[in-house]
ROFI-844582 format. One line per 10 residues: number of its first residue (from 1); for each residue y, z, x of N, C-alpha, C. Coordinates in pm, 1 decimal, padded with zeros to 6 digits. Layout:
<recs>
NUM> Y Z X Y Z X Y Z X | ...
</recs>
This chain:
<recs>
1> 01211.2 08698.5 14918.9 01135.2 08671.5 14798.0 01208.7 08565.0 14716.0 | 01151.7 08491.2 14727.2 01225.7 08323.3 14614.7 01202.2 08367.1 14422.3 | 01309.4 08366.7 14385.8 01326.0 08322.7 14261.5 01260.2 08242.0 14191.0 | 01181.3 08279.5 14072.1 01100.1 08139.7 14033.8 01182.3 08074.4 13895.5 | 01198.0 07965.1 13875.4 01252.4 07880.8 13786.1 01316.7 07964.4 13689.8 | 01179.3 08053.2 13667.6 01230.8 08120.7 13492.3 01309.6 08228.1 13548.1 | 01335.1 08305.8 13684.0 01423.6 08360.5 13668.7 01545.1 08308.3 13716.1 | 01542.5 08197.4 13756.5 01693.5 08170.0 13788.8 01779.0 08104.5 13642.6 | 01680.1 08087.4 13597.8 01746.1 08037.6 13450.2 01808.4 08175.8 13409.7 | 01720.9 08256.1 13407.5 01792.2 08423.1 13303.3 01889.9 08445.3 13444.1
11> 01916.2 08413.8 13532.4 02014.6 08480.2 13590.3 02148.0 08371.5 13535.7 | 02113.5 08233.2 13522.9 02218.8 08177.0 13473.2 02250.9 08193.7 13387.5 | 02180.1 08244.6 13237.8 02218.7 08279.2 13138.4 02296.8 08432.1 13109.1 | 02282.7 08488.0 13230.2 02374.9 08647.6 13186.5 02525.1 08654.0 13281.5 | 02518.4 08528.6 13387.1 02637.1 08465.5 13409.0 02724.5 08430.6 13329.1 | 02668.6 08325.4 13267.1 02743.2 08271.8 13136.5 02798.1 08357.3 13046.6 | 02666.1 08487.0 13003.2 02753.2 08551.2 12900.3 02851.8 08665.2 12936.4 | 02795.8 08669.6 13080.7 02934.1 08835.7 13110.7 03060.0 08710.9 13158.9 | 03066.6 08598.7 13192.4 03194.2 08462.9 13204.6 03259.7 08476.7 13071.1 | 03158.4 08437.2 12962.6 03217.3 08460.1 12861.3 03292.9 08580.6 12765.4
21> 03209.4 08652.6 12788.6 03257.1 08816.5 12727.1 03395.8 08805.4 12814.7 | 03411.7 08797.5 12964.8 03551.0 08790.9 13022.1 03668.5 08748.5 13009.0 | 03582.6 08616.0 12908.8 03675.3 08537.0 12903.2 03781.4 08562.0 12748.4 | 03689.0 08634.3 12639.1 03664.5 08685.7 12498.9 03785.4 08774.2 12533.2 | 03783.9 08887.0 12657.8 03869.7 08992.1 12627.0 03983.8 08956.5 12738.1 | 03989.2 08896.4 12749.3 04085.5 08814.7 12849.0 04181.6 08788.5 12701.7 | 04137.7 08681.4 12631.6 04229.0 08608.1 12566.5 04270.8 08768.8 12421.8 | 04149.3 08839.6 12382.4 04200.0 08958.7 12288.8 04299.0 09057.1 12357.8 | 04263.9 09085.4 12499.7 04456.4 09114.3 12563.4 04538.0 09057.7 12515.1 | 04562.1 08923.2 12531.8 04628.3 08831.7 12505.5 04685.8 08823.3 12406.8
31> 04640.6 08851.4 12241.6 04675.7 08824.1 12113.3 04746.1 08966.0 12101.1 | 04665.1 09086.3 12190.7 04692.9 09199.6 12135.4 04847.9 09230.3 12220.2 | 04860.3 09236.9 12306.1 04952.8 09253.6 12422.1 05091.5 09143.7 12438.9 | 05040.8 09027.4 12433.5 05103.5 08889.4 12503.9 05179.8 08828.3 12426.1 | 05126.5 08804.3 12302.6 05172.4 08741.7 12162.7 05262.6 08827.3 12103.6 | 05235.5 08952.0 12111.8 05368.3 09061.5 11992.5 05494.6 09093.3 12122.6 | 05489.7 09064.6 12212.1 05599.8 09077.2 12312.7 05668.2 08937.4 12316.8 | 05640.7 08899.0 12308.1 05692.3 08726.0 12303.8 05750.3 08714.4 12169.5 | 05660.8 08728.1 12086.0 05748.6 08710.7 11927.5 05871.5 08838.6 11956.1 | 05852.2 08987.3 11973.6 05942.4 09019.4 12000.5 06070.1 08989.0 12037.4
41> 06040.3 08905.3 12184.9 06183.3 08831.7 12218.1 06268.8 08741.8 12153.6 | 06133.2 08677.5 12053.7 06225.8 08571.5 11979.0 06286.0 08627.8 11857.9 | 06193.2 08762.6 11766.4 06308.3 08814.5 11704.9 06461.4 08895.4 11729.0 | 06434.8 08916.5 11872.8 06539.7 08994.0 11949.2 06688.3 08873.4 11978.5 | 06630.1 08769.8 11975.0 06740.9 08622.9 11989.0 06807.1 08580.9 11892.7 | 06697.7 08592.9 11769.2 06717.4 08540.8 11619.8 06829.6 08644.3 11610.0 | 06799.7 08779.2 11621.4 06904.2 08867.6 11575.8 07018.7 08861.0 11605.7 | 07076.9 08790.5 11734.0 07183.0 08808.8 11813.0 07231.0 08677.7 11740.8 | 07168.7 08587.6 11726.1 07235.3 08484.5 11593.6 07304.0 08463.7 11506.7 | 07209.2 08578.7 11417.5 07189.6 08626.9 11282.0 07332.4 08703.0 11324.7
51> 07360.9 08798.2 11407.0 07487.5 08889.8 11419.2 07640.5 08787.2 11446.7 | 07583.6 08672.6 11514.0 07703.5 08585.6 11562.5 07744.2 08531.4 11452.1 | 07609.9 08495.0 11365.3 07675.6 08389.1 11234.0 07770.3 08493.0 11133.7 | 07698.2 08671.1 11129.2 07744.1 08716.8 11013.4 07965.8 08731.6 11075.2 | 07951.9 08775.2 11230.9 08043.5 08745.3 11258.1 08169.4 08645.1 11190.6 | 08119.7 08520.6 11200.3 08212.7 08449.9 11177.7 08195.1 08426.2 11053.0 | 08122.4 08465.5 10984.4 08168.7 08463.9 10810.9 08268.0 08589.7 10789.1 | 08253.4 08649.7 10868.3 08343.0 08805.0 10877.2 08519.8 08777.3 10877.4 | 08505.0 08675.8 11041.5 08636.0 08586.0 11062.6 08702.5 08479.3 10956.6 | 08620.2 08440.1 10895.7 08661.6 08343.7 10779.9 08668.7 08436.4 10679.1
61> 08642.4 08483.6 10590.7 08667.2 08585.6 10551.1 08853.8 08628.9 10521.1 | 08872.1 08723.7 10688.5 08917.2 08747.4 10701.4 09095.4 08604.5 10712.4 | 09061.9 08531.5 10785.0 09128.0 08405.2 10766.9 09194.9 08350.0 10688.7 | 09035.8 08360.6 10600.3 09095.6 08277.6 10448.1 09246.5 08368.6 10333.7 | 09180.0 08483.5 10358.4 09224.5 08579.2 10231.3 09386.4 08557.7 10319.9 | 09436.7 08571.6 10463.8 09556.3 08576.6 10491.7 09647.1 08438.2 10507.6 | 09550.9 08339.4 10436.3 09580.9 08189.2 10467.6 09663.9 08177.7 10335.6 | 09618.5 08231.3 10197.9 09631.9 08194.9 10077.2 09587.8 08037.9 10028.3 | 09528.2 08014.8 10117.8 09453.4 07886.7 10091.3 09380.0 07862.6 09970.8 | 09348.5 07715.4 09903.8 09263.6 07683.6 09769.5 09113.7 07622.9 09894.0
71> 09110.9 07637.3 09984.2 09020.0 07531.7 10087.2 08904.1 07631.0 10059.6 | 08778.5 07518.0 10024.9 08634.3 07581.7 10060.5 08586.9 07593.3 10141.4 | 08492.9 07679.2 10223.6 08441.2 07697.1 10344.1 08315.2 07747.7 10292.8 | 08184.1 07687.3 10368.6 08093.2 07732.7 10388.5 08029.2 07769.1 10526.3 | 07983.2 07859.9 10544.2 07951.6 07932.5 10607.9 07781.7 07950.9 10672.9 | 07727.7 07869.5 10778.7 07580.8 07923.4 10747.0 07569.7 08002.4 10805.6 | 07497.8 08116.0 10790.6 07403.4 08269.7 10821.5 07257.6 08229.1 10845.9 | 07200.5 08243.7 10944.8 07048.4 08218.2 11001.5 06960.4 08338.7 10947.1 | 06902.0 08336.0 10834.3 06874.2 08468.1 10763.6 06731.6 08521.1 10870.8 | 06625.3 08429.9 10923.3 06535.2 08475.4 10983.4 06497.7 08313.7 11062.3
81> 06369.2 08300.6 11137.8 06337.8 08251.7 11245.5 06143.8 08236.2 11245.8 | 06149.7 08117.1 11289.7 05957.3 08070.0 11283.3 05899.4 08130.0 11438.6 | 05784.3 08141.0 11450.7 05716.1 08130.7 11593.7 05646.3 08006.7 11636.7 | 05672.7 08011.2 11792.8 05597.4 07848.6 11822.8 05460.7 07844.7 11779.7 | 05409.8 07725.9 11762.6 05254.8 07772.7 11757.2 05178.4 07760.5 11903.1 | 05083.8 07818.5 11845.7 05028.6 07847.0 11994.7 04860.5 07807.7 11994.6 | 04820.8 07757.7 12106.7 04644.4 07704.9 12111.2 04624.5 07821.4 12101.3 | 04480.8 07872.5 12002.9 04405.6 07976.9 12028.7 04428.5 08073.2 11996.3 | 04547.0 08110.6 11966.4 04657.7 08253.6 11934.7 04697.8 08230.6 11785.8 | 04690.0 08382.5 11729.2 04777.8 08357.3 11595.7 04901.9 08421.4 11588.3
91> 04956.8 08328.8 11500.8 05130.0 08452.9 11454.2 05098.4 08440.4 11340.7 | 05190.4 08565.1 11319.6 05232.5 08632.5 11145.0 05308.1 08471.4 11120.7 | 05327.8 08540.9 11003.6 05448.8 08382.8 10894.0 05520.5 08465.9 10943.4 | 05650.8 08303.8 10914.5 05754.4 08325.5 10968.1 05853.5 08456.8 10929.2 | 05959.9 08495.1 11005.9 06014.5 08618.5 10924.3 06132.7 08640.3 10860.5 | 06155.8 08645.7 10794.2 06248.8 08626.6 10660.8 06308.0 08727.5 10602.5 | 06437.3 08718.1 10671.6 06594.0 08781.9 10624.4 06644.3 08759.3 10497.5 | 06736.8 08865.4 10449.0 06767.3 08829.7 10328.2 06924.1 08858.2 10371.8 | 07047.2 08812.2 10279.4 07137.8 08815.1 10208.9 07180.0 08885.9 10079.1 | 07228.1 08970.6 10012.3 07311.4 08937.9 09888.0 07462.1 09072.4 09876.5
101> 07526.3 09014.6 09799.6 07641.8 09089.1 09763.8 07555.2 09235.4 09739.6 | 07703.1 09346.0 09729.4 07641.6 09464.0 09740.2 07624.4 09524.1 09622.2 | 07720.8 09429.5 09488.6 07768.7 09462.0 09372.3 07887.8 09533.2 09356.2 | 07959.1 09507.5 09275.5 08114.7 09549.2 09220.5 08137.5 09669.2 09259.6 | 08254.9 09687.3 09321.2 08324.3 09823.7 09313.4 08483.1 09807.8 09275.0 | 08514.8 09910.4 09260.3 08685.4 09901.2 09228.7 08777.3 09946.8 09345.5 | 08879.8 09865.4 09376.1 08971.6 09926.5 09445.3 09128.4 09996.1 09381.3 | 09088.6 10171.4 09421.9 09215.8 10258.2 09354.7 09325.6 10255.3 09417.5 | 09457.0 10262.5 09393.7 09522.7 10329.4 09481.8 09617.1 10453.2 09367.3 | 09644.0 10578.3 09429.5 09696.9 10643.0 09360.6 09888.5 10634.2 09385.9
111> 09963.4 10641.3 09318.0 10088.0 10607.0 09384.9 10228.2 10524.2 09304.1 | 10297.2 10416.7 09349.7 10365.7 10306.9 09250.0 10295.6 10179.6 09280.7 | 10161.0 10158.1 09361.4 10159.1 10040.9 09340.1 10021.6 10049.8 09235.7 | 09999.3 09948.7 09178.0 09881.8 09876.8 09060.1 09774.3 09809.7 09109.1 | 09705.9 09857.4 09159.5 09618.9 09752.4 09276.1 09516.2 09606.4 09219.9 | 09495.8 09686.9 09049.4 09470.7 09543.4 08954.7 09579.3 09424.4 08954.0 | 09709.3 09453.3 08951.0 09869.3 09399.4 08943.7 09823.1 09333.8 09068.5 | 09843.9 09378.8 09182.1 09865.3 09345.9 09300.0 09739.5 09237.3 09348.4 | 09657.7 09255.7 09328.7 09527.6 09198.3 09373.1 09498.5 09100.9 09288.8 | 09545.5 09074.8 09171.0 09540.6 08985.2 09044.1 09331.4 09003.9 09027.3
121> 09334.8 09171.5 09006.2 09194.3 09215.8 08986.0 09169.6 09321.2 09090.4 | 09107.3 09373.7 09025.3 09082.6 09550.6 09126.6 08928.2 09533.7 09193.0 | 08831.2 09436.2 09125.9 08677.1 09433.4 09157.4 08669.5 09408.4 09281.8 | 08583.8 09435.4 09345.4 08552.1 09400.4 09509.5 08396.8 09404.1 09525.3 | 08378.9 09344.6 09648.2 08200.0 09369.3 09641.2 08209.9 09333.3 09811.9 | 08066.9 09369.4 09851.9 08065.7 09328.3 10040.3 07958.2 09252.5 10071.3 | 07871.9 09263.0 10147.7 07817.1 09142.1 10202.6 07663.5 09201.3 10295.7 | 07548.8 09188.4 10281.0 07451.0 09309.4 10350.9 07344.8 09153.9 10406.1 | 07314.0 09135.6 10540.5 07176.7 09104.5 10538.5 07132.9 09181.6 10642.1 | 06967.0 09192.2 10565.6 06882.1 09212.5 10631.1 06774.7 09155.9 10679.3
131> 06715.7 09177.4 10796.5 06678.9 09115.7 10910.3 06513.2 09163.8 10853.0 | 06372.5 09064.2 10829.9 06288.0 09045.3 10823.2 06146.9 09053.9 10922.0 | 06127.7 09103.5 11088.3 06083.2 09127.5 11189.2 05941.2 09132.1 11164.9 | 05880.7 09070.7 11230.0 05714.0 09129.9 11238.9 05739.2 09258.8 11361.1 | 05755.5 09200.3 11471.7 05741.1 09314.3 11565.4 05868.0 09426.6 11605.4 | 05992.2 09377.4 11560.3 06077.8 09437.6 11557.8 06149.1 09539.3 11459.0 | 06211.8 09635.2 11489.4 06281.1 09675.4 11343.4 06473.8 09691.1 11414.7 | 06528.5 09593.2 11284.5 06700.2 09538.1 11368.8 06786.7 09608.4 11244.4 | 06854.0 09674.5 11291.5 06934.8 09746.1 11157.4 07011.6 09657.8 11053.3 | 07068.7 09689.6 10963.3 07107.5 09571.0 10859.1 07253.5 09551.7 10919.1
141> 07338.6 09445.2 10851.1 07422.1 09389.1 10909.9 07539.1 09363.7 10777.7 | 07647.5 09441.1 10765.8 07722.3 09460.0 10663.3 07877.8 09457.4 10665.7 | 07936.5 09354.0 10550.9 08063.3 09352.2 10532.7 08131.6 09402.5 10428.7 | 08216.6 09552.8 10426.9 08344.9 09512.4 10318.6 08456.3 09559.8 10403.0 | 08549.3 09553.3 10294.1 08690.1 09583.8 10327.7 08726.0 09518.5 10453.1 | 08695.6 09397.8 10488.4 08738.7 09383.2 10633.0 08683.3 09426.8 10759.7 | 08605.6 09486.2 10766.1 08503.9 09539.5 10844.2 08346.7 09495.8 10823.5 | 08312.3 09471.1 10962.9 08208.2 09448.8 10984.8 08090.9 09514.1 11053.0 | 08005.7 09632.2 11020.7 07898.6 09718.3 11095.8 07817.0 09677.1 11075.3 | 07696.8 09743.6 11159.2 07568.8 09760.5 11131.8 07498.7 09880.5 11081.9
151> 07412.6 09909.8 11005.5 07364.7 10054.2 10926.8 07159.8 10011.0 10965.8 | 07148.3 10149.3 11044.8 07026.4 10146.6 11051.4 06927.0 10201.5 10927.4 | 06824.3 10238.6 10954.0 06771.7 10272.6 10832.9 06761.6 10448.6 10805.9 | 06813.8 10502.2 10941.5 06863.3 10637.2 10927.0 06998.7 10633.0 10867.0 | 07032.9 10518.9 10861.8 07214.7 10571.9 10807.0 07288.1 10606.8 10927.6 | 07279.9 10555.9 10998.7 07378.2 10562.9 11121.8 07417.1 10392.3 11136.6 | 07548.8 10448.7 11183.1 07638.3 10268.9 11134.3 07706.9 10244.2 11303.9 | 07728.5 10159.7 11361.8 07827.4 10093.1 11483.3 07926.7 10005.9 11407.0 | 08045.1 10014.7 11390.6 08145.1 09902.5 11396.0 08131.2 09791.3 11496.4 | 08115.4 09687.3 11447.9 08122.3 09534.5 11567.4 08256.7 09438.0 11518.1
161> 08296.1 09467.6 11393.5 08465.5 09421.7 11381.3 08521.9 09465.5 11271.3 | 08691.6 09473.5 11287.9 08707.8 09566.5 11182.3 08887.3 09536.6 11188.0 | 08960.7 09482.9 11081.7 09079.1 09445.0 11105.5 09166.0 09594.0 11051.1 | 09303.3 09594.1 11110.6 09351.7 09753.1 11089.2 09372.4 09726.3 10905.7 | 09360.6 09805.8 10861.5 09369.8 09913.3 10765.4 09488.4 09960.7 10690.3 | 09551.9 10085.2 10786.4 09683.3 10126.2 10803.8 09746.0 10087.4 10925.5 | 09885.6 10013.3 10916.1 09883.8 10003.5 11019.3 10055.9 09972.4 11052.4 | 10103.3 10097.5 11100.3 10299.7 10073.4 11156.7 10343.4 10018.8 10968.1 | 10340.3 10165.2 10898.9 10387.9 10119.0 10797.8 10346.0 10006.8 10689.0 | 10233.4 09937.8 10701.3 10147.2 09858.2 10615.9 10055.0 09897.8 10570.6
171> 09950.0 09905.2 10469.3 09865.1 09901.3 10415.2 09738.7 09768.6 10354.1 | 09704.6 09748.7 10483.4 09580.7 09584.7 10381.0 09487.3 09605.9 10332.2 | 09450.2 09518.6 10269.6 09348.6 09590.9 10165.5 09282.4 09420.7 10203.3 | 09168.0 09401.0 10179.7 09062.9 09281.6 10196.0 08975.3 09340.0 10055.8 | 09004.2 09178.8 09935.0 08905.2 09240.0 09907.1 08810.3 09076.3 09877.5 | 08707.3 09139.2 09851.0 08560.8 08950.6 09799.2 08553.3 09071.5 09664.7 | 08609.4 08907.6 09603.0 08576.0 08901.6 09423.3 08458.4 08807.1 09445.9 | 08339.9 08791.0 09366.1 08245.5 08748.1 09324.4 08111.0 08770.8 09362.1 | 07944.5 08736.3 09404.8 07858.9 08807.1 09359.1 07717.7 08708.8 09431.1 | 07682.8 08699.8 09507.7 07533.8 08675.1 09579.6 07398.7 08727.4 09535.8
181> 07347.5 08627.7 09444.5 07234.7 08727.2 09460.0 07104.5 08685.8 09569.6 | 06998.2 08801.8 09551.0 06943.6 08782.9 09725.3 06874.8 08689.3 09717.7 | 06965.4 08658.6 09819.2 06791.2 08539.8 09872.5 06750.9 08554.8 10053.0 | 06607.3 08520.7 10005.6 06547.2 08555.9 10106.4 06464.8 08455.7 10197.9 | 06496.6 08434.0 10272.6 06438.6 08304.4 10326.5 06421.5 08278.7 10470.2 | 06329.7 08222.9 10547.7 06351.8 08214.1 10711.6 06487.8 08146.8 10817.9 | 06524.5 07990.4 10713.0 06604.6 07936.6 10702.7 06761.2 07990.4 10749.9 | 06804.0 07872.8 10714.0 06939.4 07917.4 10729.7 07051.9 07874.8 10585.6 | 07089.9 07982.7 10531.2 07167.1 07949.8 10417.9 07318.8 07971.4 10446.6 | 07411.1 07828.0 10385.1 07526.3 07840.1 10363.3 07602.6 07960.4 10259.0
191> 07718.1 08014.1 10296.8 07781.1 08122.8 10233.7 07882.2 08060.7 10199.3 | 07948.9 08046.0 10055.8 08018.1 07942.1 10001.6 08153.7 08079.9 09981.6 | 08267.3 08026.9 10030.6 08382.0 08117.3 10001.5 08490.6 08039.3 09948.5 | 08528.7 08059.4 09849.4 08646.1 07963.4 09806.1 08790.2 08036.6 09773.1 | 08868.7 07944.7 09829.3 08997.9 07983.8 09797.6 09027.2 08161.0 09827.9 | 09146.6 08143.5 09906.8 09226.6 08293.4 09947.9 09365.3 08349.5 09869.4 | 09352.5 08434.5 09829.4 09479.2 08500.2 09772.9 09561.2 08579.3 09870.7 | 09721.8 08584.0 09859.8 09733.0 08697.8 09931.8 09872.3 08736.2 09875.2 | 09869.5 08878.7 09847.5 09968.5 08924.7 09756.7 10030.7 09040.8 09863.5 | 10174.7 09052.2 09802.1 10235.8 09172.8 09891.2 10333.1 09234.1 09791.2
201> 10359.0 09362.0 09803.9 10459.3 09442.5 09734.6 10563.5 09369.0 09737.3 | 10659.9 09381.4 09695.2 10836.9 09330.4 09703.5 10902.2 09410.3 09791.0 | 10873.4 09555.9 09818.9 10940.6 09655.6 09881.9 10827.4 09767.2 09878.6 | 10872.4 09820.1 10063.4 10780.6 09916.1 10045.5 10780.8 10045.9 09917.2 | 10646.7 10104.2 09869.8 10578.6 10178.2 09783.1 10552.0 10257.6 09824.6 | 10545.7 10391.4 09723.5 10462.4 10532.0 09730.7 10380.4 10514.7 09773.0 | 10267.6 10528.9 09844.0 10075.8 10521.3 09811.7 10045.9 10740.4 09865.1 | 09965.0 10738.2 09761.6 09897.4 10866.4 09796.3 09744.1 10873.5 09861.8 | 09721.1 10771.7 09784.0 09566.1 10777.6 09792.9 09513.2 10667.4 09757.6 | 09415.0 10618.1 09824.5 09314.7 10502.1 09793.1 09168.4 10509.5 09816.9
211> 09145.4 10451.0 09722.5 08920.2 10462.8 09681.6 08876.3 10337.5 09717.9 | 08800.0 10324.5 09816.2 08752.4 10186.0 09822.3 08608.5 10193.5 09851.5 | 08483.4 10073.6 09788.8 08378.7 10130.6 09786.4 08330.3 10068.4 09935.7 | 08232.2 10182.1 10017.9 08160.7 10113.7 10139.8 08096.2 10192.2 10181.1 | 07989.5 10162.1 10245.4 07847.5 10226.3 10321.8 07881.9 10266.2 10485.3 | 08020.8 10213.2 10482.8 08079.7 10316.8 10660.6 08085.5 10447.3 10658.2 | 07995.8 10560.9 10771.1 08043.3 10622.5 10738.2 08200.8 10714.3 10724.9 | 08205.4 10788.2 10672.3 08360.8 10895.9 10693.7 08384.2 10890.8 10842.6 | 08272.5 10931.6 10920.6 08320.0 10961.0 11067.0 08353.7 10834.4 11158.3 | 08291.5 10689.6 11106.2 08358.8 10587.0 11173.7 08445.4 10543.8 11135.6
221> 08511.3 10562.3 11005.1 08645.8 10530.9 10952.1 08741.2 10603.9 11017.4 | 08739.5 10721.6 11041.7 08819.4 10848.6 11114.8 08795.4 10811.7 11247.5 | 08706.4 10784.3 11327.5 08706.0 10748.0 11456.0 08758.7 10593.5 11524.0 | 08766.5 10484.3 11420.8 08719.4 10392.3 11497.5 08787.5 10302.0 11367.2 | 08853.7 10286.6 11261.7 08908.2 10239.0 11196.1 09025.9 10284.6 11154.6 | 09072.9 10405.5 11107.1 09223.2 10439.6 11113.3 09258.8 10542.0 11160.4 | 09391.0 10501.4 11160.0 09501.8 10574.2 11279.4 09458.6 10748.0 11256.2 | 09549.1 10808.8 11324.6 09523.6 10987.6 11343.8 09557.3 11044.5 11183.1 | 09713.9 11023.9 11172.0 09719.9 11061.6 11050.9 09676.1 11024.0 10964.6 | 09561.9 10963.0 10901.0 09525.7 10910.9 10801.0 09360.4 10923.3 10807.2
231> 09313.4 11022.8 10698.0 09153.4 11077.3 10694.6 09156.3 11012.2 10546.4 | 08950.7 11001.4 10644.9 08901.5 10933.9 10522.4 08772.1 11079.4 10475.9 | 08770.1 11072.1 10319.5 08641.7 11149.3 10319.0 08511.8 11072.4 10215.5 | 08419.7 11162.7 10204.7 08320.2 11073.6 10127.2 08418.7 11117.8 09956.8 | 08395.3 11011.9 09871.9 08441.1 10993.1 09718.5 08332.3 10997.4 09664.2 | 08186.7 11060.9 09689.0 08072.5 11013.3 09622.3 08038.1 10837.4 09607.5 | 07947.5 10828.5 09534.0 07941.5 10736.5 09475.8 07947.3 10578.6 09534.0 | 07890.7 10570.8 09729.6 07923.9 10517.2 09784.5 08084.1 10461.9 09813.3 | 08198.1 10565.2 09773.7 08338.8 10517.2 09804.6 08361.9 10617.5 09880.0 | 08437.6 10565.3 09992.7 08568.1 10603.9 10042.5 08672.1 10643.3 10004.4
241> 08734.6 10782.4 10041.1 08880.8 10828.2 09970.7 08965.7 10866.6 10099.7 | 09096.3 10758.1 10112.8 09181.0 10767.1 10245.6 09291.3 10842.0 10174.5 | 09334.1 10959.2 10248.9 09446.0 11071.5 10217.3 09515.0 11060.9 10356.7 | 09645.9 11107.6 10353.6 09702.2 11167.1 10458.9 09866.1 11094.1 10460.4 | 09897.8 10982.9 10351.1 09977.4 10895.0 10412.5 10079.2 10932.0 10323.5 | 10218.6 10931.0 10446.1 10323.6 10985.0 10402.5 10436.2 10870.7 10416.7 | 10551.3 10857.1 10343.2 10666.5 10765.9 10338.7 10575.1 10642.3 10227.3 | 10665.0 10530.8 10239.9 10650.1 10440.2 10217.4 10581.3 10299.9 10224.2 | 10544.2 10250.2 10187.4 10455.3 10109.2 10265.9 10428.6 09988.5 10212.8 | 10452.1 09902.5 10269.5 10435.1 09734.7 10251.0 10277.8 09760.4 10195.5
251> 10202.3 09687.3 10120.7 10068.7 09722.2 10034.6 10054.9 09580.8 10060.9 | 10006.4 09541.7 10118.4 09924.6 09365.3 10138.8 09758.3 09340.2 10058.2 | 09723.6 09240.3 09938.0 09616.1 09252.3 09919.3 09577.7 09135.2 09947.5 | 09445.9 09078.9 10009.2 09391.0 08945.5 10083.5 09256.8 08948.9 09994.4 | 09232.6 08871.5 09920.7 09127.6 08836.5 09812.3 09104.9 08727.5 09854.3 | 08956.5 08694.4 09844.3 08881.8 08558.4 09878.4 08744.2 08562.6 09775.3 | 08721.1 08456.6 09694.6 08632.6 08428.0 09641.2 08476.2 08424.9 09674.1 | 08377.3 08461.9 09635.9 08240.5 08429.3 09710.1 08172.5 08381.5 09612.0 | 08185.1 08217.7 09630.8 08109.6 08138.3 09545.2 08208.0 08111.9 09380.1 | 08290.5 08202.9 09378.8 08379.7 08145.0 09234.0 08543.8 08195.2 09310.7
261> 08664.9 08146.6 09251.1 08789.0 08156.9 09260.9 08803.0 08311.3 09271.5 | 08878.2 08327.6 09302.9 08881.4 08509.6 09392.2 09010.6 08540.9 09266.8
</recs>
């Protein structure tokens, strides 16, 4: 039986549209499935960046304050990251990390040394960014005292660097005098650190006890930052309180400026 004109036309026309409908959910896989796995990867790269750069502001940091240097250093931190564009496909805006100081805390020590004396200022503050993700969620990324973790949003922390503490009769103390406020941006912003201090007792000192403020917890300070004899517990109030230390000790303080003279 032959087809007459008018139906080969309607057969071409429901070709076309089940081609097309195929083609419709072909590409809505695509946006739904294809596109958030891909941006995924690229926030998963950005992050490993973002962790390398906070790194080496960590190392400078650390550097500067034992250099006693007047030298400025800036520092860039990759706060967040764009997506390619793509024919046909959409992305979110870009995603955008933030930066800022954590705000002032004091560093105590109970004992003969003066840790205002010693430090030429007792204030301290640390260093937090957080990571901006459409498809990802990357825990925040945080510096004080010389240490460098990560804190998820349960409050569970990993150490990724962390200079000793107590250590064969010494005591260091790291501290950042001055004050970031947040910014938030995809970009990449310089971290301006100026000038390092570094002060030491004359002879080893009493120390009983020291308060220092930080978001590590007790159990990675005790595990994974100082020695056996020497426990840390919570001080409230986001501080740290290290007990346990007996004899005498060299008290080293390493101050570095963030953004003004330390």
């Amino acid at each position: 039986m032959e087809l007459t004109p008018g139906k080969r036309g309607q057969s071409t026309v429901i070709g076309f549209i089940l081609l097309f409908g195929f083609l419709i959910l072909v590409l809505s896989l695509f946006q739904a499935e294809v596109v958030p796995n891909q941006n995924a990867e690229i926030e998963f790269q950005h992050y490993q960046e973002a962790r390398d750069d906070m790194t080496e502001l960590y190392t400078e940091i650390i550097t500067l304050g034992r250099s006693s240097s007047d030298e400025q250093v800036l520092v860039p931190v990759s706060l967040g990251t764009d997506y390619p564009p793509r024919l046909l496909f959409l992305n979110p805006p870009p995603a955008a990390g933030s930066i800022e100081s954590t705000g002032d805390g004091t560093i105590e020590i109970d004992g003969e040394v003066n840790a205002a004396e010693l430090c030429e200022g007792d204030a301290t503050t640390g260093l937090v960014y957080s990571p901006g993700y459409h498809e990802t969620t990357q825990p925040d990324i945080r510096y004080d005292n010389g240490l460098l973790y990560v804190e998820t949003a349960d409050g569970e922390n990993a150490v990724l660097e962390h200079s000793k503490i107590v250590d064969e009769g010494e005591i260091n103390l790291y501290r950042l005098n001055g004050s970031l406020r947040t910014r938030s941006e995809a970009g990449t912003l310089p971290i301006e650190l100026t000038g390092g201090v570094s002060n030491s007792t004359d002879n080893p000192q009493t120390v009983t006890r020291i308060r220092l403020p930080s978001e590590l917890s007790t159990d990675k300070w005790n595990t994974t930052v100082l020695p056996p004899d020497i426990n840390a517990t919570d001080a409230g109030g986001g501080r740290v309180e290290l007990t346990g230390f007996s004899g005498q000790y060299t008290v080293n303080c390493y101050s570095v400026g963030l953004g003004q003279r330390p």
